[in-house]
N, C-alpha and C positions, 0 to 999 in steps of 0.2 A: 504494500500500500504506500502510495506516495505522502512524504511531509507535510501537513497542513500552512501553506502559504499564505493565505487569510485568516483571518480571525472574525464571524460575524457577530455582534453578541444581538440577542431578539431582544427587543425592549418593549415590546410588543403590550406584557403583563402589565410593566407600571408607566411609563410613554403612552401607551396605547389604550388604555382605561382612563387614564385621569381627568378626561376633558370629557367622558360619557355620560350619557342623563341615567342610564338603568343600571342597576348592579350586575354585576357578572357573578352567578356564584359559585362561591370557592371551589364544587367542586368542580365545576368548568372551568375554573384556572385551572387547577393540578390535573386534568385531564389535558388540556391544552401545553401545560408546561413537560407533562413527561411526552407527549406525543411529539413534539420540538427536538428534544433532548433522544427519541428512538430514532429520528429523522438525521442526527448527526450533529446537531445544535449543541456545542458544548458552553455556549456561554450565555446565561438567558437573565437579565433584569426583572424579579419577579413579581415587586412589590418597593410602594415607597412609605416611608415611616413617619407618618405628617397624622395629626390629630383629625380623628375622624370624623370631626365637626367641619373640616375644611374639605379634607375630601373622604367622603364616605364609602368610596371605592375600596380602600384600604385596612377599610375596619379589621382584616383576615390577614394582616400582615404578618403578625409571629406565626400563625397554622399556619399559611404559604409559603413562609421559609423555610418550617420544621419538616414540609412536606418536603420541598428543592431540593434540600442539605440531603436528606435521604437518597436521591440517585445517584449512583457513584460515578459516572461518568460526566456529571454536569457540574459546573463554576457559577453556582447561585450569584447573580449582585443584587445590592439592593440601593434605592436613593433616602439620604439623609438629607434635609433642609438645612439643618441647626445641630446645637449640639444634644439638648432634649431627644432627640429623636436615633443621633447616633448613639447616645444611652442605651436607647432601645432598641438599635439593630445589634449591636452589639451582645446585649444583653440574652436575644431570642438566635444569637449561634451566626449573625452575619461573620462570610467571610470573604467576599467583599463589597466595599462600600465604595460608592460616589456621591461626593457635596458640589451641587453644582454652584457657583461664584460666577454673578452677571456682572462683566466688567461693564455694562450700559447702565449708570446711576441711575437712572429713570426707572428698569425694569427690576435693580436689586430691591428697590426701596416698594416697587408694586408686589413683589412676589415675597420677601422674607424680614420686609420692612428694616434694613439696615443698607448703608450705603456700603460700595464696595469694600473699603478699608475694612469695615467693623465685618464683612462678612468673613475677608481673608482671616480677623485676626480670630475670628468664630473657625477659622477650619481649622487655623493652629491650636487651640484648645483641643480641636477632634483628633489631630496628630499627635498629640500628646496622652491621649486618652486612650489609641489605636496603641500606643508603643509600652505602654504600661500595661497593656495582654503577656501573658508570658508566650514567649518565642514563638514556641510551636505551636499555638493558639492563633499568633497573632494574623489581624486582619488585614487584607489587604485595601488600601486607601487611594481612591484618583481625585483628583480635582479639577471640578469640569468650568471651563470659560465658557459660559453659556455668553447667547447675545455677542458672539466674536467679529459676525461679520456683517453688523445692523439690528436696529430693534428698531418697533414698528412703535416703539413709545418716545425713545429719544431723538431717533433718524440713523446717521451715520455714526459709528465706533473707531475711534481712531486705533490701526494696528498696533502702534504703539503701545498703547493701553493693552492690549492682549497679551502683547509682549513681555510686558509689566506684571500681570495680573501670573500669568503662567509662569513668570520665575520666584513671583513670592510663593507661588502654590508651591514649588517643586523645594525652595528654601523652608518653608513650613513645614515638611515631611509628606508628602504625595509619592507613593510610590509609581502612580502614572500621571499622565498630565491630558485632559479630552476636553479636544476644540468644538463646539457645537456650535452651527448655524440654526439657531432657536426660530428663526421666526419665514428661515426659507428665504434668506437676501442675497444668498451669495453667488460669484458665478465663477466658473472654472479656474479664470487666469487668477483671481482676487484667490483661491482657494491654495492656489499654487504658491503666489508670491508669500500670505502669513504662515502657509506651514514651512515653509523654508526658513521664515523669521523667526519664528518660536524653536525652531529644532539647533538653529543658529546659537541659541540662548541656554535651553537646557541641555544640551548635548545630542550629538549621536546616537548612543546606548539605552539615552533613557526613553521610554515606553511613551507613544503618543497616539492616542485614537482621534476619531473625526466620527461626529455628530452630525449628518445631514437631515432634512427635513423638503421634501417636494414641492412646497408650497406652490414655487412655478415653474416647478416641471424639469429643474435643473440637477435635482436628486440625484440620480445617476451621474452625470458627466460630471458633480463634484467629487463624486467618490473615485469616479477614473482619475482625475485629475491628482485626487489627495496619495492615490496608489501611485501616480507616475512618479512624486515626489517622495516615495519612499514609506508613507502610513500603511500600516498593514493588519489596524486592527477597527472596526468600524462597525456602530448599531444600526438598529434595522428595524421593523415593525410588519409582524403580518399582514398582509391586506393595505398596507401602509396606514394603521390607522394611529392617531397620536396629534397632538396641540397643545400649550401651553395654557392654562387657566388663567395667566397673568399676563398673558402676551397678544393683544387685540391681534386678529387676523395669521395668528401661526396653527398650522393644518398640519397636515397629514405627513411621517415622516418615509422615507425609502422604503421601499416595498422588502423585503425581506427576499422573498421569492424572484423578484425583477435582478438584485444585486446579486442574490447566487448564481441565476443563470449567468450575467454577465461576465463574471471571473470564472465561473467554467468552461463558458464558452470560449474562453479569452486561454483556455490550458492552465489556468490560476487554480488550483483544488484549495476549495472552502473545507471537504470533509464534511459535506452536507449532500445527503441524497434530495435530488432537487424534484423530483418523481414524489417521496414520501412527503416531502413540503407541500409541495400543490394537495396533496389528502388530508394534510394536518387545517390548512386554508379549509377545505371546505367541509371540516367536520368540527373546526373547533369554537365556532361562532351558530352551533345551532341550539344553544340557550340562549342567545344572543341577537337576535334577528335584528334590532334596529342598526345595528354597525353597520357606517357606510366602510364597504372596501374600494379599495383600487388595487391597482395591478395591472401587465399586460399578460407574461408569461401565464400566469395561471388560467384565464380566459383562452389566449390564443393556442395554448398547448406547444408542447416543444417543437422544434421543428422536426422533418422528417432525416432519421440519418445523425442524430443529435448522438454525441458520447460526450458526456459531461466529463470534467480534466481533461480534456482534449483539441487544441486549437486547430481550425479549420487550416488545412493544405492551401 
């Protein structure tokens, strides 16, 4: 079996729920998240740890970990807001966590009401809190720059600022560091030039994923783009479904299904059977009927002659 060259992680569970009107119940997550995970899906977002009065999606977040942590092949993550909340992912067995940090003051102060600063120095308490696990316990920690390349509340993000934001992450203790296009502004060449800036800064060696979002339609050709320049770790959403509750006008994130076909068909192995993905799509949103999906792959069916890791002659 060849090397896994990608890395996709689903974020489908806590991305992909958080902005829904109806619950999805638990046990249609844990059906959904092992079916992902028989599929090939080794890295799957399952749940976020935010008070259930905000969002009521999550009310099942310790049973949806205790469930994850159970399969042995899967890399449960889970998202923390704050440090309250990393308390409790921690507490219910996270291993690992992301805090996402908006470097657009407009969109920190809308979503976790603290200005950039105060949120970095909020992650540094959770790096602190992450390192005081014992060793072989301990958790692993990203720090996401959400809002990198525009918000739909401030306008434009100076790269700078990202640049910024991702080296105090990485100097606070972040064992990875994840660029997210939160609100779907970005486009190819812009995706290219900040991830060479930030890699510029943290280093080489260190770990750097890419956050896309569809919004218009450019989902795909950032993540080729993020791949040309060397990222090789990058979330996804079944059916593309996902939006920010804090971010007027942010939709739907990378189809999950659409990006694996892509790098396989490109000879890139995800390590995802892209056959059992199209059956996990249409079996795991049927307690779920209002979810709008998108996709092309899973509608138009593979092509004919298709060998997934295998780039066309």
């Amino acid at each position: 079996m060849n090397a896994v060259e990608v890395t996709i992680t689903e974020v489908g569970p806590r991305d992909g729920l958080q902005n829904t009107k109806s619950f999805m119940p638990t046990a249609a997550k844990k059906a959904w998240i092992s079916a992902e995970a028989a599929a090939g899906v080794r890295s799957i977002e399952v749940c976020s740890f935010v008070p259930a009065k905000i969002i009521p999606q999550f009310v099942d977040a310790e049973e949806v970990l205790a469930y994850a942590n159970a399969i042995p092949v899967l890399t449960p993550v889970v998202l923390v807001p704050n440090f309250k909340g990393c308390e409790r992912a921690l507490a219910a067995g996270a291993r690992r966590v992301t805090v996402p940090v908006s470097v657009s003051e407009a969109h920190s102060m809308s979503n976790v009401r603290k200005t950039t600063a105060q949120a970095i120095e909020d992650f540094a308490r959770m790096a602190d809190l992450v390192r005081s696990q014992a060793k072989s316990k301990r958790a692993q920690l990203v720090g996401g720059c959400s809002t990198a390349f525009g918000c739909s509340l401030q306008g434009a993000v100076a790269e700078e600022d990202v640049v910024r934001v991702a080296a105090a992450l990485q100097e606070a203790g972040a064992d990875a560091i994840s660029v997210a296009d939160t609100v779907g502004y970005a486009n190819p060449e812009q995706v290219k030039r900040l991830f060479r800036k930030v890699r510029k800064v943290i280093g080489e060696d260190f770990n750097i994923e890419a956050h896309f979002h569809n919004t218009r339609g450019l989902g795909l050709a950032n993540a080729l783009a993020a791949y040309e320049v060397g990222v090789r770790y990058f979330d996804s959403t079944l059916g593309g479904l996902g939006g920010c509750p804090w971010a007027p006008g942010a939709s739907g994130n990378v189809v999950t299904e659409d990006l694996v076909f892509m790098f396989e068909s490109m000879g890139v192995n995800t390590g995802i059977d892209i056959s059992k993905l199209i059956e996990v799509r249409q079996t795991a949103f049927a307690a779920f009927p209002d979810a709008e999906l998108y996709g092309h792959i899973s509608k138009a069916g593979l092509p004919k002659g298709y060998h997934p890791g295998r780039a066309p002659p």
